[in-house]
PAMAR-157844 format. One line per field, with one value per residue (C-alpha): x negated, z negated, y; residue number from 0. Coordinates in Angstrom, 2 decimals. Layout:
x = X; ...
z = Z; ...
y = Y; ...
num = NUM; ...
This chain:
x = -3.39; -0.18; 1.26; -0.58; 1.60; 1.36; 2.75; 5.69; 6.41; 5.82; 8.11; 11.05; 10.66; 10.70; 13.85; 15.70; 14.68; 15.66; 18.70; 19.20; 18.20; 20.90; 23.44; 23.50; 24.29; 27.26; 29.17; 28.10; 26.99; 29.61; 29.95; 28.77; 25.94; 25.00; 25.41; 22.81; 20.20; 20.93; 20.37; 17.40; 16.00; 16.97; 16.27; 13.41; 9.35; 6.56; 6.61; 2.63; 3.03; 4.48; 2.08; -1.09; 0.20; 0.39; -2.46; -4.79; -2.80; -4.00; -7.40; -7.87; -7.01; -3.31; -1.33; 2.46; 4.18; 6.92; 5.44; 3.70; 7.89; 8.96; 6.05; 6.38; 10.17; 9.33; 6.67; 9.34; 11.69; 9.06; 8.04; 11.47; 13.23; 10.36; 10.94; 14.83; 13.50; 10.55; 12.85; 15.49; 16.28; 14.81; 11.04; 10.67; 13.84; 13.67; 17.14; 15.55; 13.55; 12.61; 14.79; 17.91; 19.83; 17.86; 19.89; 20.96; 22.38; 23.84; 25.71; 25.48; 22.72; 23.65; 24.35; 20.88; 18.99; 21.13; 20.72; 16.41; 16.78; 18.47; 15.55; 12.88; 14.51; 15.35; 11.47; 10.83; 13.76; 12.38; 8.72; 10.53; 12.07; 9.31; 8.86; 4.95; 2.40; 3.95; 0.56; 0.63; 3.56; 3.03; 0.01; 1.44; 4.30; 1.92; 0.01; 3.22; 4.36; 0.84; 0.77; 4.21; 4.91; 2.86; -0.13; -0.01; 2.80; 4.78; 1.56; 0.01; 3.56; 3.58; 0.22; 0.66; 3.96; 1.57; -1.01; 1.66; 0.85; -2.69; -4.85; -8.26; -7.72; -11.03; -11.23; -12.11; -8.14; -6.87; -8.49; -7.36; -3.89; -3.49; -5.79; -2.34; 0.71; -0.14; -3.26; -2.11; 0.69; -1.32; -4.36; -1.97; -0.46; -4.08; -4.64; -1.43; -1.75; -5.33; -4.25; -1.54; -3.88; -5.83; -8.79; -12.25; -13.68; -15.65; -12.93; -10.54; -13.37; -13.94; -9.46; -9.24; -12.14; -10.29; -6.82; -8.76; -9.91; -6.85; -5.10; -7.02; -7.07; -3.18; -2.87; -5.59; -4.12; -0.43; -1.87; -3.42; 0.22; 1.84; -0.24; -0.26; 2.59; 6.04; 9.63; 10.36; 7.88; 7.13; 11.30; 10.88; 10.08; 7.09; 4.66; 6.19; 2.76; 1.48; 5.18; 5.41; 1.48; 0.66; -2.28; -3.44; -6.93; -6.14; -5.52; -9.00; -11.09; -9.50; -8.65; -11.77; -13.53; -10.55; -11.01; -14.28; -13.11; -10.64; -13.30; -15.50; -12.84; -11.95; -15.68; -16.07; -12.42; -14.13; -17.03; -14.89; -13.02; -16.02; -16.64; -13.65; -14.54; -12.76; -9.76; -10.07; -9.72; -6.50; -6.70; -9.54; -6.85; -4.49; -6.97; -7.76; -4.31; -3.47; -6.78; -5.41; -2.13; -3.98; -5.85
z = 42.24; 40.66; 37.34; 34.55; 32.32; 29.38; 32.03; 32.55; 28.58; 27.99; 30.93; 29.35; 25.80; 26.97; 29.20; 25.94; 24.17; 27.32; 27.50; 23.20; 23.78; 26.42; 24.59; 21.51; 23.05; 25.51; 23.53; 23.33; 27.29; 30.17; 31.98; 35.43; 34.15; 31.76; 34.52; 37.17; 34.00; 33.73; 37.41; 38.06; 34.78; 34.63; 38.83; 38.46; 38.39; 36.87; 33.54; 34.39; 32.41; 29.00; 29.16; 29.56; 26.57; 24.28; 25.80; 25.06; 21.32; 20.75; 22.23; 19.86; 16.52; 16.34; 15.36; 14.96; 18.28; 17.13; 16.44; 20.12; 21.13; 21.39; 23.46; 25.82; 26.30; 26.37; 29.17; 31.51; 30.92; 32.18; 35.32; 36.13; 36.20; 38.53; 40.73; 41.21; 42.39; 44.53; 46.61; 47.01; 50.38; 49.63; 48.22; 50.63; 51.17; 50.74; 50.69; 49.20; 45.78; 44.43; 47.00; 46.16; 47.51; 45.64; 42.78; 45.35; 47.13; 44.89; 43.47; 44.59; 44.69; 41.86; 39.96; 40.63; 39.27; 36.45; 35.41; 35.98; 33.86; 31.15; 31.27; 30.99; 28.06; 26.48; 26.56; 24.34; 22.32; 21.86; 20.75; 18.52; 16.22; 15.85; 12.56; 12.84; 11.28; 12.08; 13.50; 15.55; 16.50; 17.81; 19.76; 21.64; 22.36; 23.55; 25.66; 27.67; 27.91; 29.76; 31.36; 32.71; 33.55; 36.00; 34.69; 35.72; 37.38; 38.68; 39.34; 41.47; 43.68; 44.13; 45.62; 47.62; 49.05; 49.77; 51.84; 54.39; 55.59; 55.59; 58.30; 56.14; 53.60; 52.41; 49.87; 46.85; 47.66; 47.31; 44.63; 42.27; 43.97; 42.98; 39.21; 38.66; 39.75; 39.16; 36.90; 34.38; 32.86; 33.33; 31.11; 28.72; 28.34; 27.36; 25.56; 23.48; 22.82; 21.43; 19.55; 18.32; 17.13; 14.82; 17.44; 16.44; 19.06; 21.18; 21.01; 22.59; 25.43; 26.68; 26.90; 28.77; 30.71; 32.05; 32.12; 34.65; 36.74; 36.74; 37.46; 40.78; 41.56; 41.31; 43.45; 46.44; 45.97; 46.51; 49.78; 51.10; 50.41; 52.11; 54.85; 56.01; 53.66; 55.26; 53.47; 52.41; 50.17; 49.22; 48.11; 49.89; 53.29; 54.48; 56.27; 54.96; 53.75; 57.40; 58.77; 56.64; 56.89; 53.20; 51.74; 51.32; 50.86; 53.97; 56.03; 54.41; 54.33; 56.48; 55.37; 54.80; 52.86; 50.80; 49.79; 48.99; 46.90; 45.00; 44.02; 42.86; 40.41; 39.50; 38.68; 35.99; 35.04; 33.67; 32.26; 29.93; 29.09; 28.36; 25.55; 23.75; 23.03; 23.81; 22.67; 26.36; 28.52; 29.03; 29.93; 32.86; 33.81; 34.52; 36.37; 38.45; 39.22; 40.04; 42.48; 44.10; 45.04; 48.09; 49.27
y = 162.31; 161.38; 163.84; 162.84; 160.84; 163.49; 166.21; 164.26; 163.56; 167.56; 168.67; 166.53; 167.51; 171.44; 170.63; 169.33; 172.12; 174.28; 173.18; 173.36; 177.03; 177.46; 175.44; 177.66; 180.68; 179.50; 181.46; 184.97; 184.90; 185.64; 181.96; 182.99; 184.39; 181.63; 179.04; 180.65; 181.01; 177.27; 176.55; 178.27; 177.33; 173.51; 173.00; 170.87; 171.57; 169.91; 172.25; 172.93; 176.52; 175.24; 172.22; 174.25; 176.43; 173.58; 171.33; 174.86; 174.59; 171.16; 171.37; 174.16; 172.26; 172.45; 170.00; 170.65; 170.91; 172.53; 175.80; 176.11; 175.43; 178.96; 180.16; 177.41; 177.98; 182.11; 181.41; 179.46; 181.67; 184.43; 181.96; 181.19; 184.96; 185.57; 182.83; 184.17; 187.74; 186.28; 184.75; 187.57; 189.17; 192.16; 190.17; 186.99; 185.96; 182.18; 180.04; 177.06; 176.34; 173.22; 171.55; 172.97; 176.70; 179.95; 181.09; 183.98; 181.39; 179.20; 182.59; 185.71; 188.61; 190.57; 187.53; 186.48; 189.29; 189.42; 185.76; 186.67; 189.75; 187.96; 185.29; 187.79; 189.41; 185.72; 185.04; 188.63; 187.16; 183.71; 185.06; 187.77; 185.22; 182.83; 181.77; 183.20; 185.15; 188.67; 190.08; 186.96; 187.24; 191.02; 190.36; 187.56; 189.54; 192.38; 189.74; 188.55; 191.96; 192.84; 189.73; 189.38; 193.47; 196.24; 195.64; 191.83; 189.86; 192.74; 194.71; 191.95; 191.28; 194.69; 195.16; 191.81; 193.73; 196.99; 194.21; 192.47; 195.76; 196.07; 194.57; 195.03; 192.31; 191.36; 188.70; 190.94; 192.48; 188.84; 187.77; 190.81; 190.57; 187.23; 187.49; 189.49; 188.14; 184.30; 184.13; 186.49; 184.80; 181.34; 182.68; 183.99; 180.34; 179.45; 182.21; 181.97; 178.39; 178.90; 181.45; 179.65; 176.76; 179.81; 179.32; 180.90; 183.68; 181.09; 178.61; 181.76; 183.14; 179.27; 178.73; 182.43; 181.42; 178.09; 180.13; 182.55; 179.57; 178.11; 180.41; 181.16; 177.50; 177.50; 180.37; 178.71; 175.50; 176.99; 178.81; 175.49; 174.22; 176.62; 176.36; 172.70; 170.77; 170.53; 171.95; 168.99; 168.14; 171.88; 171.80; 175.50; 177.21; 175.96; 178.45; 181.79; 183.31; 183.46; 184.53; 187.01; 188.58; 187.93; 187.93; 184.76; 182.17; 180.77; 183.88; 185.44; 182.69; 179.56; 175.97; 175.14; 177.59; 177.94; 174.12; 174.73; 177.68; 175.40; 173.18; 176.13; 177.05; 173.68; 173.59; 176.57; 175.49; 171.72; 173.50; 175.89; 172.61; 171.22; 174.03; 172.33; 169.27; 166.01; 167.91; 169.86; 166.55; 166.85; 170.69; 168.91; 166.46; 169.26; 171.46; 167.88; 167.54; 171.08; 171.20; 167.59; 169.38; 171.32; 168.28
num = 0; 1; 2; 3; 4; 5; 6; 7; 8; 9; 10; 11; 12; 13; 14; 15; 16; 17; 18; 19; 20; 21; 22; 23; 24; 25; 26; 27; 28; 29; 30; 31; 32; 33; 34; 35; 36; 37; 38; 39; 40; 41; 42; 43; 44; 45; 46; 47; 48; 49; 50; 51; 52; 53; 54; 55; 56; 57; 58; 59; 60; 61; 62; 63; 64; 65; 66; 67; 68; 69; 70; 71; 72; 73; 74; 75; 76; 77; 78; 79; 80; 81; 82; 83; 84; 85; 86; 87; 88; 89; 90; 91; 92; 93; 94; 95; 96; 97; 98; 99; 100; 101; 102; 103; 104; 105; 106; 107; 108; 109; 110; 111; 112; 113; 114; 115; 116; 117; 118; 119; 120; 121; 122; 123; 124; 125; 126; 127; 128; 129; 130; 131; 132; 133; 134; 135; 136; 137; 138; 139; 140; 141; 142; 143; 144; 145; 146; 147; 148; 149; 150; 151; 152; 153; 154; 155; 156; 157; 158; 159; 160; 161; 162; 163; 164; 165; 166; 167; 168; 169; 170; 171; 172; 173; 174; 175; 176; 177; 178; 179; 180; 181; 182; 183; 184; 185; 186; 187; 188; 189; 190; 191; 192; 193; 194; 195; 196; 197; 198; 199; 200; 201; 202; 203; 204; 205; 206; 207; 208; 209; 210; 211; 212; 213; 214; 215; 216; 217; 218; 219; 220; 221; 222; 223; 224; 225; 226; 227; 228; 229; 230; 231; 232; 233; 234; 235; 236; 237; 238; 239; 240; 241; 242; 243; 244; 245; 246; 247; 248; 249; 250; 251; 252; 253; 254; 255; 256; 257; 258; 259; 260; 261; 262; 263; 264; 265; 266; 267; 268; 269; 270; 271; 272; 273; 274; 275; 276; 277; 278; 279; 280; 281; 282; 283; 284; 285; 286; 287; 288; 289; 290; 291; 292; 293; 294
């Protein structure tokens, strides 16, 4: 399956306003470290994290784009300081991303996590000044901060450090490693956008529902990737998972059965969609399309 046309019109209109955001403050931020935000942050990707954020806005009522903006920028900010430390020496130690050198290649290690630590505290920054409701503003802040920190993100690539070194991996392990470090910060997308949109409480259970299902699909549909695509068309080292023991839906379960598990979540993903209205068929064409990338 091809990007949905819609993905590709929301991934440009966040890189303008990526690039806006970076723009405006080339001159209160040291050059070096303004350029490696810029070229981890501008290297490409399909934008899948802001679009789900304002795809769950719109499929919940909203209507003006630009007040979903800030969240969307905050979450890639989030997703993209964590790409920069995943693929330091001292996490998996990857030289390429999205085709091009790491960020710790293109510069220098202590440049790198630098340029990720300014992201993550841009996205705080971003959600701070939102022209918002302040209690909405709080909580969403409150949500990322959960999602993104030790009790999700960080929490979950810790533990799936802690299993490289465990031989008893059962699937239960994987699943909560991975409900952590990649379906947290997607169901807070969904979540956020909902919210955003001034959702009522069965309008907010079905878009976490399908950010929890998502989320997982992601994550089994990145591990089927790993598994059997080649570097160049993953634009990163192919078959690290299995070189470097982690935890994985293919080590646990195999290629099949993980397949099988994809469709299950792409499954209860449609049916929380479904609890949307027609204003959640574009949150099904996304889960579609996110599924297709394992086949």
């Amino acid at each position: 399956m091809r990007a949905p046309a819609f993905l590709a019109t929301h991934a440009t209109t966040v890189e303008q306003a990526l690039c806006a955001m970076l723009d405006a403050r080339a001159s209160v931020v040291p050059e070096r470290l303004l350029s490696a935000m810029r070229y981890s942050l501008m290297a490409g990707g399909k934008r899948v994290r802001p679009a789900l954020l304002l795809e769950s806005y719109l499929a919940c009522g909203g209507k003006d784009h630009a007040a979903a903006m800030p969240a969307m920028l905050a979450i890639e900010c989030i997703h993209t300081y964590s790409l920069i430390h995943d693929d330091l020496p001292c996490m998996d130690d990857d030289d390429l991303r999205r085709g091009k050198p790491t960020c710790h290649r293109r510069f220098d290690e202590a440049t790198a996590v630098l340029a990720a630590d300014a992201l993550q505290a841009l996205a705080f920054e971003l959600l701070a000044e939102a022209e918002l409701d302040p209690e909405l503003r709080l909580e969403l802040i409150r949500k990322l901060a959960l999602a993104a920190g030790c009790q999700g993100m960080v929490g979950g690539q810790m533990m799936d450090m802690q299993a490289e070194h465990d031989s008893d991996i059962d699937m239960l392990m994987v699943e909560r490693i991975h409900l952590h470090k990649t379906g947290a910060l997607l169901c807070w997308c969904c979540e956020a956008g909902a919210m955003l949109a001034g959702a009522g409480t069965a309008e907010l259970e079905a878009s976490s529902r399908y950010g929890k299902a998502v989320g997982l699909l992601f994550q089994v549909a990145d591990d089927i990737l790993d598994a059997t695509a080649s570097s160049a068309a993953l634009g990163k080292s192919a078959g690290k998972d299995a070189a470097q023991n982690k935890a994985t839906y293919v080590s646990v379960l195999g290629l099949i059965e993980a397949r099988a598990l994809a469709a299950e979540m792409l499954e209860l993903a449609t049916s929380a969609c479904s609890e949307l209205g027609e204003g959640g068929n574009h949150l099904k064409t996304l889960a579609q399309y996110i599924m297709e990338r394992g086949q």
